[in-house]
C-alpha positions as CSV (number, residue, x, y, z in Angstrom):
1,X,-38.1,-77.7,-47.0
2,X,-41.4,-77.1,-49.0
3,X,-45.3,-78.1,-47.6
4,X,-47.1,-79.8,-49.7
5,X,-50.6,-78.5,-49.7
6,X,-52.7,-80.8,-52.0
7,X,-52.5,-83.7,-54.6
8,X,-55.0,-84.6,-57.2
9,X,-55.7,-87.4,-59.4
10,X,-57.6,-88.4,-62.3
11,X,-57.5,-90.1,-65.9
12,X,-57.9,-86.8,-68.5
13,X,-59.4,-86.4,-71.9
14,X,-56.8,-83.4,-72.5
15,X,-57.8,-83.0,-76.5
16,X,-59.6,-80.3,-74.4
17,X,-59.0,-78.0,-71.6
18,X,-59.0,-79.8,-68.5
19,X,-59.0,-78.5,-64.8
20,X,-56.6,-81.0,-62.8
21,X,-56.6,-79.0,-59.2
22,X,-58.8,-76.7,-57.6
23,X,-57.5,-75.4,-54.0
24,X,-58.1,-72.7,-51.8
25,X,-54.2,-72.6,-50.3
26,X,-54.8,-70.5,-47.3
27,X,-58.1,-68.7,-46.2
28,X,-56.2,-66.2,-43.6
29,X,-52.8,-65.7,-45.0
30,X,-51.3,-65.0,-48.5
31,X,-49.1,-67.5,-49.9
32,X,-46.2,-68.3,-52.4
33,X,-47.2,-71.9,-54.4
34,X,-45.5,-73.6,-57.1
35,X,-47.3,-76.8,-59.4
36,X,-45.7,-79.9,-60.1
37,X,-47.8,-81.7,-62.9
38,X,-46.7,-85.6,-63.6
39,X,-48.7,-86.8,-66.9
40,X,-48.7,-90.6,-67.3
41,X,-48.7,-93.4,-65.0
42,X,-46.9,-96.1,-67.1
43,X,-50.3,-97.6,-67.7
44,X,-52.4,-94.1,-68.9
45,X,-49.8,-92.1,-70.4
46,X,-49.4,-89.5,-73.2
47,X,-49.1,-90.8,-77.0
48,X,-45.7,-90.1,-76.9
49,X,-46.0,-87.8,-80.3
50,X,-44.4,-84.3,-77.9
51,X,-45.7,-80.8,-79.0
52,X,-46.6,-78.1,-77.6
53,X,-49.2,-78.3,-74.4
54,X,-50.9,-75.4,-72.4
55,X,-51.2,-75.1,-68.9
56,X,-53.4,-72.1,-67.1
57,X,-53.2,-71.0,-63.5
58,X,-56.5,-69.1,-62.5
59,X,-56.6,-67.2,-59.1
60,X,-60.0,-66.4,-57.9
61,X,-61.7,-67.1,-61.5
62,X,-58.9,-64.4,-62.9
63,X,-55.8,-66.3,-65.4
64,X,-52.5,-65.7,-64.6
65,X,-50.3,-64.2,-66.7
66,X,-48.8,-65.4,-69.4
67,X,-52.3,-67.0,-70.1
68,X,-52.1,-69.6,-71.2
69,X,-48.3,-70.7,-70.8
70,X,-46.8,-72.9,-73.2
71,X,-45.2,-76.0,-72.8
72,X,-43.1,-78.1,-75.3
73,X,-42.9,-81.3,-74.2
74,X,-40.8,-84.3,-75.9
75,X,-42.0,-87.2,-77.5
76,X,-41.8,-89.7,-74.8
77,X,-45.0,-91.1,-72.8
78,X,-44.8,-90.0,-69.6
79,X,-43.3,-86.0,-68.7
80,X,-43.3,-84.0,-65.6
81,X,-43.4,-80.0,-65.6
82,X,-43.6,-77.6,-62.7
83,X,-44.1,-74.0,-62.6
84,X,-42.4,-70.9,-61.3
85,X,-44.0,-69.5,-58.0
86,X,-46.9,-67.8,-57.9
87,X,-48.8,-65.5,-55.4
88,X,-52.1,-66.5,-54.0
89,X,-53.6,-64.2,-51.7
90,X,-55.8,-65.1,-48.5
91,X,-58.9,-67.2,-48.9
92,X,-58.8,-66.9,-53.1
93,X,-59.8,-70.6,-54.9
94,X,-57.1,-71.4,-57.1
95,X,-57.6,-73.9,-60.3
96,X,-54.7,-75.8,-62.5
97,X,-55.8,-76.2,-66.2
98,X,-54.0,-78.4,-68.7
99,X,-54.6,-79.1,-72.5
100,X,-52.5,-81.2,-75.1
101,X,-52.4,-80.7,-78.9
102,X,-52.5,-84.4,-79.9
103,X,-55.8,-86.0,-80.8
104,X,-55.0,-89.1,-78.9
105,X,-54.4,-87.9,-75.1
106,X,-58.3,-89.1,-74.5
107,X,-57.3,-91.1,-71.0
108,X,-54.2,-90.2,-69.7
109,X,-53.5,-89.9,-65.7
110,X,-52.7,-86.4,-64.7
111,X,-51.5,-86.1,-60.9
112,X,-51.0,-82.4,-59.7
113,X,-49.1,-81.0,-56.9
114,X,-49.6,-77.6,-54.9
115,X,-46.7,-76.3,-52.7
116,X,-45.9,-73.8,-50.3
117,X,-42.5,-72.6,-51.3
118,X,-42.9,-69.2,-48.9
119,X,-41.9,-68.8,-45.5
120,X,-45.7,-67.7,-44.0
121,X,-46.9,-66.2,-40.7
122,X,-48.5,-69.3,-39.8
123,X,-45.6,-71.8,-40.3
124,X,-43.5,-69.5,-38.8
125,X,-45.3,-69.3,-35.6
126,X,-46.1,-73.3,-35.3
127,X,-42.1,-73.9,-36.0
128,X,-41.4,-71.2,-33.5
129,X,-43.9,-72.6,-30.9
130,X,-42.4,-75.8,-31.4
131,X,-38.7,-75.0,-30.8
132,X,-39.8,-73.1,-27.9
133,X,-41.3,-76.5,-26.8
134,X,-39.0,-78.6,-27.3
135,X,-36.7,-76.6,-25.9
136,X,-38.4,-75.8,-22.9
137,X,-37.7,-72.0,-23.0
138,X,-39.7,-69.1,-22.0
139,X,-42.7,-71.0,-21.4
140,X,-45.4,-69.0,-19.0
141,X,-45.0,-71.6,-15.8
142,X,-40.6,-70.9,-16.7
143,X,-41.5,-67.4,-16.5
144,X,-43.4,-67.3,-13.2
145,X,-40.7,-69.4,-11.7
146,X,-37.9,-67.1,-12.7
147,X,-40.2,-64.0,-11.7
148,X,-40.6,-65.1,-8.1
149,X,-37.2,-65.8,-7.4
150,X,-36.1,-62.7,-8.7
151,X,-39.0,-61.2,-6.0
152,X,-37.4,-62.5,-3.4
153,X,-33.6,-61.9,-4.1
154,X,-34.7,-58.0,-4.7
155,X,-35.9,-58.1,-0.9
156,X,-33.0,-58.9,0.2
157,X,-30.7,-56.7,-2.1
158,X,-33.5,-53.5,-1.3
159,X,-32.1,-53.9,2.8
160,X,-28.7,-54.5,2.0
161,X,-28.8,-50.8,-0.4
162,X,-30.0,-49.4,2.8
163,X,-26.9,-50.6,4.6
164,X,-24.6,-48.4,2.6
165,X,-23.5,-45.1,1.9
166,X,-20.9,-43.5,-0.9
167,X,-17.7,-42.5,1.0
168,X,-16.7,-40.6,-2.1
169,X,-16.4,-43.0,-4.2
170,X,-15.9,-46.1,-1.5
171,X,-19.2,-47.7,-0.1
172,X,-19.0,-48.3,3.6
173,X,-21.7,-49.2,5.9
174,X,-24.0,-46.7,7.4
175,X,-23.9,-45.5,11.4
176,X,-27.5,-47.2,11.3
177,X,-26.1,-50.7,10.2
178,X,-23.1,-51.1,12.5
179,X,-25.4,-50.6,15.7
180,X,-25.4,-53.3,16.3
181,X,-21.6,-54.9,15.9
182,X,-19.4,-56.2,18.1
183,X,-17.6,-53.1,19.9
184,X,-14.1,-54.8,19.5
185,X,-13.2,-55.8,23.2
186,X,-11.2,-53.9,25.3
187,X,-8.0,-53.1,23.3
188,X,-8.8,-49.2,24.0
189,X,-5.8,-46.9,23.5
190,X,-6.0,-46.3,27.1
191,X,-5.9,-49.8,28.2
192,X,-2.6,-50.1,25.5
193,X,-1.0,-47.6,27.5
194,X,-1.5,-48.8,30.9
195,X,-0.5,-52.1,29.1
196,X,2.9,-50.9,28.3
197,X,3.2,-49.3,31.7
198,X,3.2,-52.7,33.3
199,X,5.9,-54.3,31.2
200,X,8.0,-51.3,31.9
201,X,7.9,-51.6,35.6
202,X,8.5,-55.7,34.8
203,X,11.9,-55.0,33.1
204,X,13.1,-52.2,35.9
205,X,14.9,-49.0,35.3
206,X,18.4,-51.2,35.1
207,X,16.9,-53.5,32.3
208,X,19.6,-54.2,29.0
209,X,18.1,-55.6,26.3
210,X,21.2,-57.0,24.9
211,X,22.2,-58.3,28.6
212,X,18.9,-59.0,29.9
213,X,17.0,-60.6,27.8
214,X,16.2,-64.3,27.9
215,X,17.2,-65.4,24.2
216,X,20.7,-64.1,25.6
217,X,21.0,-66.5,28.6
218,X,22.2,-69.8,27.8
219,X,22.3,-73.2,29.6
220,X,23.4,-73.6,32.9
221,X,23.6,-70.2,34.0
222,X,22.4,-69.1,37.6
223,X,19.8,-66.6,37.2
224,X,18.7,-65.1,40.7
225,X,15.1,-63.4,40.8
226,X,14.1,-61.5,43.2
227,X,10.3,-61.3,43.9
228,X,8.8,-58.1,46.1
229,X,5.1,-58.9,47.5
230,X,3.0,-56.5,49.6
231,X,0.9,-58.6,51.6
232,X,-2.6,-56.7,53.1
233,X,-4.4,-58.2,55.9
């Protein structure tokens, strides 16, 4: 897409040189313009006898060159011409001359274009402003928001770092941080003994597995227990 940047129009006496646009494109940035001239409205137009017309493109009261550039145009009433792009830099006044060879071009409607066929800073920046907008990225108010939750993750991921230490090459908690744990009941390695003393003295020294166990009794069968108790008064 191209920006237009100004339109003129006026009727022309263009047996002599005429100026058709005067502009100053940009004051702060340089830019790349192009001119589209249309020459006859249907009503004003050209006397349809062709030829060969000049245009001149002056830049801060200097002509550009080729000065001036020459046009052949066909014998109809009405053309339109453009020109290849041209420089302008910052805050220089810019003017669009034209001139036709034939005696009889005394009124004819001249409309000229100027456009910005560059890419500049400043449309650059608005377009880039605006897609940030629209978009609802990276604005300041999204940035603080992001920056304080990030705050207060990192004070909780700085006291957890303190919680750990490198077991070569494994992280395990520090002495510091498991102060405070559970200390795992009473399952002691002396209790496990004195654990599996008891179930010995259950079973008895005449104890088969294979003839005294209970999956091996079956239905019916008289079992007779015989219970010892120590009474202390």
């Amino acid at each position: 897409m191209i920006t237009q940047l100004d339109t003129e129009n006026a009727d022309f006496d263009l047996t002599s040189i005429q100026t058709v646009l005067t502009d100053t494109p940009d004051v702060t940035n340089p830019m790349l313009c192009q001119i589209l001239l249309a020459i006859g409205d249907g009503s004003k137009d050209l006397d349809a006898s062709g030829g060969t017309f000049e245009i001149t493109i002056n830049i801060n009261g200097v002509p550009l060159q080729p000065s001036p550039t020459t046009q052949y145009f066909a014998a109809v009433a009405r053309v339109m011409w453009w020109s290849d792009p041209f420089p302008v830099p910052a805050n220089m006044a810019m003017t669009i001359q034209l001139e036709s060879p034939n005696g009889a071009d005394t009124d004819v409607d001249v409309t000229a274009y100027l456009y910005e066929v560059g890419v500049s800073a400043a449309s650059v920046n608005a377009e880039v402003d605006t897609g940030i907008s629209d978009a609802a990225l990276a604005t300041a108010a999204n940035l603080t928001t992001v920056d304080t939750v990030v705050d207060a993750i990192k004070v909780t991921t700085d006291k957890l770092d303190d919680t750990l230490e490198d077991d070569g090459g494994t992280y395990r908690f520090t002495e510091n941080a498991l102060e405070e744990a559970p200390s795992g009941g009473d399952a002691t390695a002396a209790n496990q003994v004195l654990l599996l003393e008891d179930i010995a003295d259950v079973k008895g020294t005449g104890f088969v597995k294979d003839t005294n166990s209970l999956v091996n009794e079956s239905a019916g069968l008289t079992i007779n227990w015989t219970i010892e108790a120590t009474v202390t008064t």
